[in-house]
GUDRENKOL-148509 format. One record per residue: x, y, z of N, C-alpha, C, O in turn; residue in one letter; residue number from 1. Coordinates in nm, 4 decimals, m for minus. Atoms other than C-alpha are relative to their C-alpha. Layout:
<recs>
       n_X       n_Y       n_Z      ca_X      ca_Y      ca_Z       c_X       c_Y       c_Z       o_X       o_Y       o_Z  gukol  dodren
         X         Y         Z         X         Y         Z         X         Y         Z         X         Y         Z      a     NUM
...
</recs>
This chain:
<recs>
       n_X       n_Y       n_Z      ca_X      ca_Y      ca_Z       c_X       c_Y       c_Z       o_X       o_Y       o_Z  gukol  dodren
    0.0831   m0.1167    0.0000    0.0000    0.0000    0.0000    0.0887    0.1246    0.0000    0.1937    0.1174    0.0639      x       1
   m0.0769   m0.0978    0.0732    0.1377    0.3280   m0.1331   m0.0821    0.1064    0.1059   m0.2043    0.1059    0.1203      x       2
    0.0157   m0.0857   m0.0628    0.1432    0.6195    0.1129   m0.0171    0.1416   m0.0628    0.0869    0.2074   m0.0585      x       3
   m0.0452   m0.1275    0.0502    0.0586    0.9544   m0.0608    0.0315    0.1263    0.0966   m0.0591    0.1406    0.1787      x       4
   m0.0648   m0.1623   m0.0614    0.2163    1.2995    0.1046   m0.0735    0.1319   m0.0961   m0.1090    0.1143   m0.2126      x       5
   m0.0125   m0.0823    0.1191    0.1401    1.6553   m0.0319    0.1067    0.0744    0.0220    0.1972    0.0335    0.0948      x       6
   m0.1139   m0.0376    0.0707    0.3641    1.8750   m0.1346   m0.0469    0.1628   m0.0563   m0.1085    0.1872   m0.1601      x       7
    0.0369   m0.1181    0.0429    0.3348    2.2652   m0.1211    0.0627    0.0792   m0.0539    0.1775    0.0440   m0.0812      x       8
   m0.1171   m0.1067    0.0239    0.4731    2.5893   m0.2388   m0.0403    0.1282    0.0424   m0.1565    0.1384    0.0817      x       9
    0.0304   m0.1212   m0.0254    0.4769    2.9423   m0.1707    0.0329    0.0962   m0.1023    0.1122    0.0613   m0.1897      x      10
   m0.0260   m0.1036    0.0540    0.4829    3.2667   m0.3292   m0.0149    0.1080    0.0329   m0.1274    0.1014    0.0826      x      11
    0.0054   m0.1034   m0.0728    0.5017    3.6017   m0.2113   m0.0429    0.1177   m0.1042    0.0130    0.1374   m0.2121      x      12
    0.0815   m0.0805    0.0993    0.2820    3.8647   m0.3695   m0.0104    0.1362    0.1516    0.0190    0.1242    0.2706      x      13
   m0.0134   m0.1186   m0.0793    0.2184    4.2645   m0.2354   m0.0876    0.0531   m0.0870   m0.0950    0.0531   m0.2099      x      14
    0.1669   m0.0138    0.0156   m0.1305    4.3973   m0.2115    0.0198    0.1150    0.1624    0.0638    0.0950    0.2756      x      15
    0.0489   m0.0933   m0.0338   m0.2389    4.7627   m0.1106   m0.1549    0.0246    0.0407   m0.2421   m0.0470   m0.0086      x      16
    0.0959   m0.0304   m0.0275   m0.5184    4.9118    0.0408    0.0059    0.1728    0.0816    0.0835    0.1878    0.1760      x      17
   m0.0115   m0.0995   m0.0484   m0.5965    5.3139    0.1190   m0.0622   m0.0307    0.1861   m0.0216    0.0269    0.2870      x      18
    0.0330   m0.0155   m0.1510   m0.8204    5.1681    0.4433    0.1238   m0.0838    0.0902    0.1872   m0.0224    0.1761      x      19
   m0.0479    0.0657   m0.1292   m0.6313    4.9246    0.6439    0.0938   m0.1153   m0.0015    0.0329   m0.2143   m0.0420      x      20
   m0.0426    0.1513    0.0307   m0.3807    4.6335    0.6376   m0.0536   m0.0846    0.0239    0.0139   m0.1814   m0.0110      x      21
    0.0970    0.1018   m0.0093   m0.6469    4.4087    0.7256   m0.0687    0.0074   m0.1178   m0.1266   m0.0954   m0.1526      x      22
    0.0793   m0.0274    0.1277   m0.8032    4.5471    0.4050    0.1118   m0.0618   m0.0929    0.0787   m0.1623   m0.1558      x      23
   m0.1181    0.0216    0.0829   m0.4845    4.4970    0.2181    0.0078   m0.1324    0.0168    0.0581   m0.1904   m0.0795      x      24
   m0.0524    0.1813   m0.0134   m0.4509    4.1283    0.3213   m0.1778   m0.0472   m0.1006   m0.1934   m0.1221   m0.1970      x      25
    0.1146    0.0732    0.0509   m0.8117    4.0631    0.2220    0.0257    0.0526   m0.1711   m0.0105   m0.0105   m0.2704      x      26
    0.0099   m0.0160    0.1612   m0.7528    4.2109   m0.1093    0.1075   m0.0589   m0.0444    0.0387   m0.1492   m0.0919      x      27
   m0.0829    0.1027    0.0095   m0.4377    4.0123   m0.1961   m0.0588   m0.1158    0.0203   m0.0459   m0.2049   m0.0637      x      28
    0.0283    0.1869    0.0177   m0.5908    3.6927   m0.0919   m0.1075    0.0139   m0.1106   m0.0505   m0.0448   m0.2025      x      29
    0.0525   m0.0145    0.0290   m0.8650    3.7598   m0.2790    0.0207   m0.0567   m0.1581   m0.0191   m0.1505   m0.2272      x      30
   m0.0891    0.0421    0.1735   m0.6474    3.8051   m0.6256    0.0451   m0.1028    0.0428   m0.0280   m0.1833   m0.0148      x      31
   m0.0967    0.0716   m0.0134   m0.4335    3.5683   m0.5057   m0.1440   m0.1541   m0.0319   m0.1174   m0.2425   m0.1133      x      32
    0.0754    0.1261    0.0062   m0.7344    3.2874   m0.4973   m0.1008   m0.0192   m0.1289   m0.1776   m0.1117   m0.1551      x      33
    0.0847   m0.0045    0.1321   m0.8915    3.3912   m0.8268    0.1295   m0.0985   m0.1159    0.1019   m0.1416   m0.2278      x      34
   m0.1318    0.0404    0.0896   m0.5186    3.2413   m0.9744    0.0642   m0.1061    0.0658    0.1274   m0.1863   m0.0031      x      35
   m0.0653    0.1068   m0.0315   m0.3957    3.0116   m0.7304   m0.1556   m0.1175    0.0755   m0.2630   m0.0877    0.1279      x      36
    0.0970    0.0844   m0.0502   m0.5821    2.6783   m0.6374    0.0267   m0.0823    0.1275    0.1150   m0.1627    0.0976      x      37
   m0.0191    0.1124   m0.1301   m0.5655    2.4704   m0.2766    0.1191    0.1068    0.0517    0.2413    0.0923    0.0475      x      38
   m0.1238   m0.0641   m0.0833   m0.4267    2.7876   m0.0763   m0.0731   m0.1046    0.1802   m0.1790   m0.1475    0.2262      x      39
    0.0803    0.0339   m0.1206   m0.4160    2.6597    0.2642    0.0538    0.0860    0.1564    0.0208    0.0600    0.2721      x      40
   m0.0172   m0.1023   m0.0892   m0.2513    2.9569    0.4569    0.0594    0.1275   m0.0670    0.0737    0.1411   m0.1885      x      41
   m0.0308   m0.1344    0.0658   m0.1250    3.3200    0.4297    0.1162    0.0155    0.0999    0.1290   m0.0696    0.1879      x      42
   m0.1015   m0.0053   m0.1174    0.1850    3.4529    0.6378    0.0128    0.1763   m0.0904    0.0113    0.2146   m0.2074      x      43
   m0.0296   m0.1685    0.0623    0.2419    3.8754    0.6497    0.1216    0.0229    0.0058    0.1479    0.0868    0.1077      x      44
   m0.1343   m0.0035    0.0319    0.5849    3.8798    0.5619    0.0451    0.1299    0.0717    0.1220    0.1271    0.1677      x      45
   m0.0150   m0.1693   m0.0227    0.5985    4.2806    0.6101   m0.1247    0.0783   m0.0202   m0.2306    0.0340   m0.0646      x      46
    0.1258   m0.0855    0.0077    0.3757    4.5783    0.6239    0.0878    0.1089    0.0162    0.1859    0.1168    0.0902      x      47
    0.0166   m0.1691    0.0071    0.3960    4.9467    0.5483   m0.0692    0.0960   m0.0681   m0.1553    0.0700   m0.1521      x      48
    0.0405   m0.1070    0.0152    0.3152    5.2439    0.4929    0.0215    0.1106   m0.1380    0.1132    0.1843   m0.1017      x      49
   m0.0236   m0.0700    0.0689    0.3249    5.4586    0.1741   m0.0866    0.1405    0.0546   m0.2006    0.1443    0.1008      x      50
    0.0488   m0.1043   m0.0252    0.2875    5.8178    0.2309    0.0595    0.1324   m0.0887    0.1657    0.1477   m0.1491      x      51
   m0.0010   m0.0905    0.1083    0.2341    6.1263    0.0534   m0.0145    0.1278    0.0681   m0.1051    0.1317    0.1512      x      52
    0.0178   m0.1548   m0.0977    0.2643    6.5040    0.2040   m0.0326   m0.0322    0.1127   m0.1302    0.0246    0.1617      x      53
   m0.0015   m0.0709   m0.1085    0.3132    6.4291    0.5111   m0.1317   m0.1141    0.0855   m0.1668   m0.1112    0.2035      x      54
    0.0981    0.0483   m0.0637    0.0267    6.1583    0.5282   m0.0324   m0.1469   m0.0780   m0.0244   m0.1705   m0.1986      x      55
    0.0306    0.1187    0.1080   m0.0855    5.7793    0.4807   m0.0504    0.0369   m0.1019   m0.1102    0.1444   m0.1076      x      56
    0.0937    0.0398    0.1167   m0.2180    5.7033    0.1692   m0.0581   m0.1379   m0.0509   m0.1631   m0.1735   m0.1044      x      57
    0.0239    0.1211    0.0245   m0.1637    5.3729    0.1420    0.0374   m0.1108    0.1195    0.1313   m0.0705    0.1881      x      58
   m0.0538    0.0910   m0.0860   m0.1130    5.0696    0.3790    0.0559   m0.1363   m0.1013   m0.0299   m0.1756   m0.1803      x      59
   m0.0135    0.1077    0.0850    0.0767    4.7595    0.1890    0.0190   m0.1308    0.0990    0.0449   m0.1219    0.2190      x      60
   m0.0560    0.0952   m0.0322    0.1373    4.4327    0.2603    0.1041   m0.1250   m0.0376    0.0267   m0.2040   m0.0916      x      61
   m0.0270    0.1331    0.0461    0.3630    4.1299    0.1752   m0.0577   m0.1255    0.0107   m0.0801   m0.1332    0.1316      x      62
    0.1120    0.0588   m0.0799    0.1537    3.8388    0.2131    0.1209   m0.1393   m0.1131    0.1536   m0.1348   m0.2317      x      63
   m0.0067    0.1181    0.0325    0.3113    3.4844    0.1694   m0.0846   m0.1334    0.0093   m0.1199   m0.2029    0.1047      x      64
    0.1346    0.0552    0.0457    0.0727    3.2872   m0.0097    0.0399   m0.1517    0.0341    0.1603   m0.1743    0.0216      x      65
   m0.0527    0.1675   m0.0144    0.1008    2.8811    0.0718   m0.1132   m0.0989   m0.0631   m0.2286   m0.0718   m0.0297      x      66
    0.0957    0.0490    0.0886   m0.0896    2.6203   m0.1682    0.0823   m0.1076   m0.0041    0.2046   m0.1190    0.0039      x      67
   m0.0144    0.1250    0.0658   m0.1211    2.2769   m0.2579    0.0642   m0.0345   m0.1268    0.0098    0.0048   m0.2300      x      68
   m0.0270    0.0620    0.1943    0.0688    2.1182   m0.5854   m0.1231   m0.0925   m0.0458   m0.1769   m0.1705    0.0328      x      69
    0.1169    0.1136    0.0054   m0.2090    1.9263   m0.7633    0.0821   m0.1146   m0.0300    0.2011   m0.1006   m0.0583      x      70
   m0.0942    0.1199    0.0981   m0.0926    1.5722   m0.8864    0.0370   m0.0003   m0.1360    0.1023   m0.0939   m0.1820      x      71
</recs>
């Protein structure tokens, strides 16, 4: 009897949002699951801040994406 394992990978993608890094993660996974198939976690690599005169504008994130290989 033949034991199968899986077998994942990652990729690291960076996804903005003007409200919130909680916004910014949901919008990254979001794309990220319209293109990748069998994610089965996220990891926030980094986070900051873009700013413009003096003031946020943007919040970003790094978001390391983690997914299944299919067979």
């Amino acid at each position: 009897m033949k034991t199968q394992g899986r077998v994942a990978r990652s990729t690291e993608i960076v996804a903005g949002s003007p409200k919130s890094f909680e916004d910014a993660v949901m919008i990254g996974f979001k794309r990220a699951s319209r293109t990748l198939r069998g994610i089965t976690g996220l990891r926030v690599a980094d986070q900051r801040y873009k700013v413009e005169e003096g003031k946020i504008v943007e919040y970003r994130v790094t978001l390391e994406v983690i997914f299944v290989l299919e067979n």
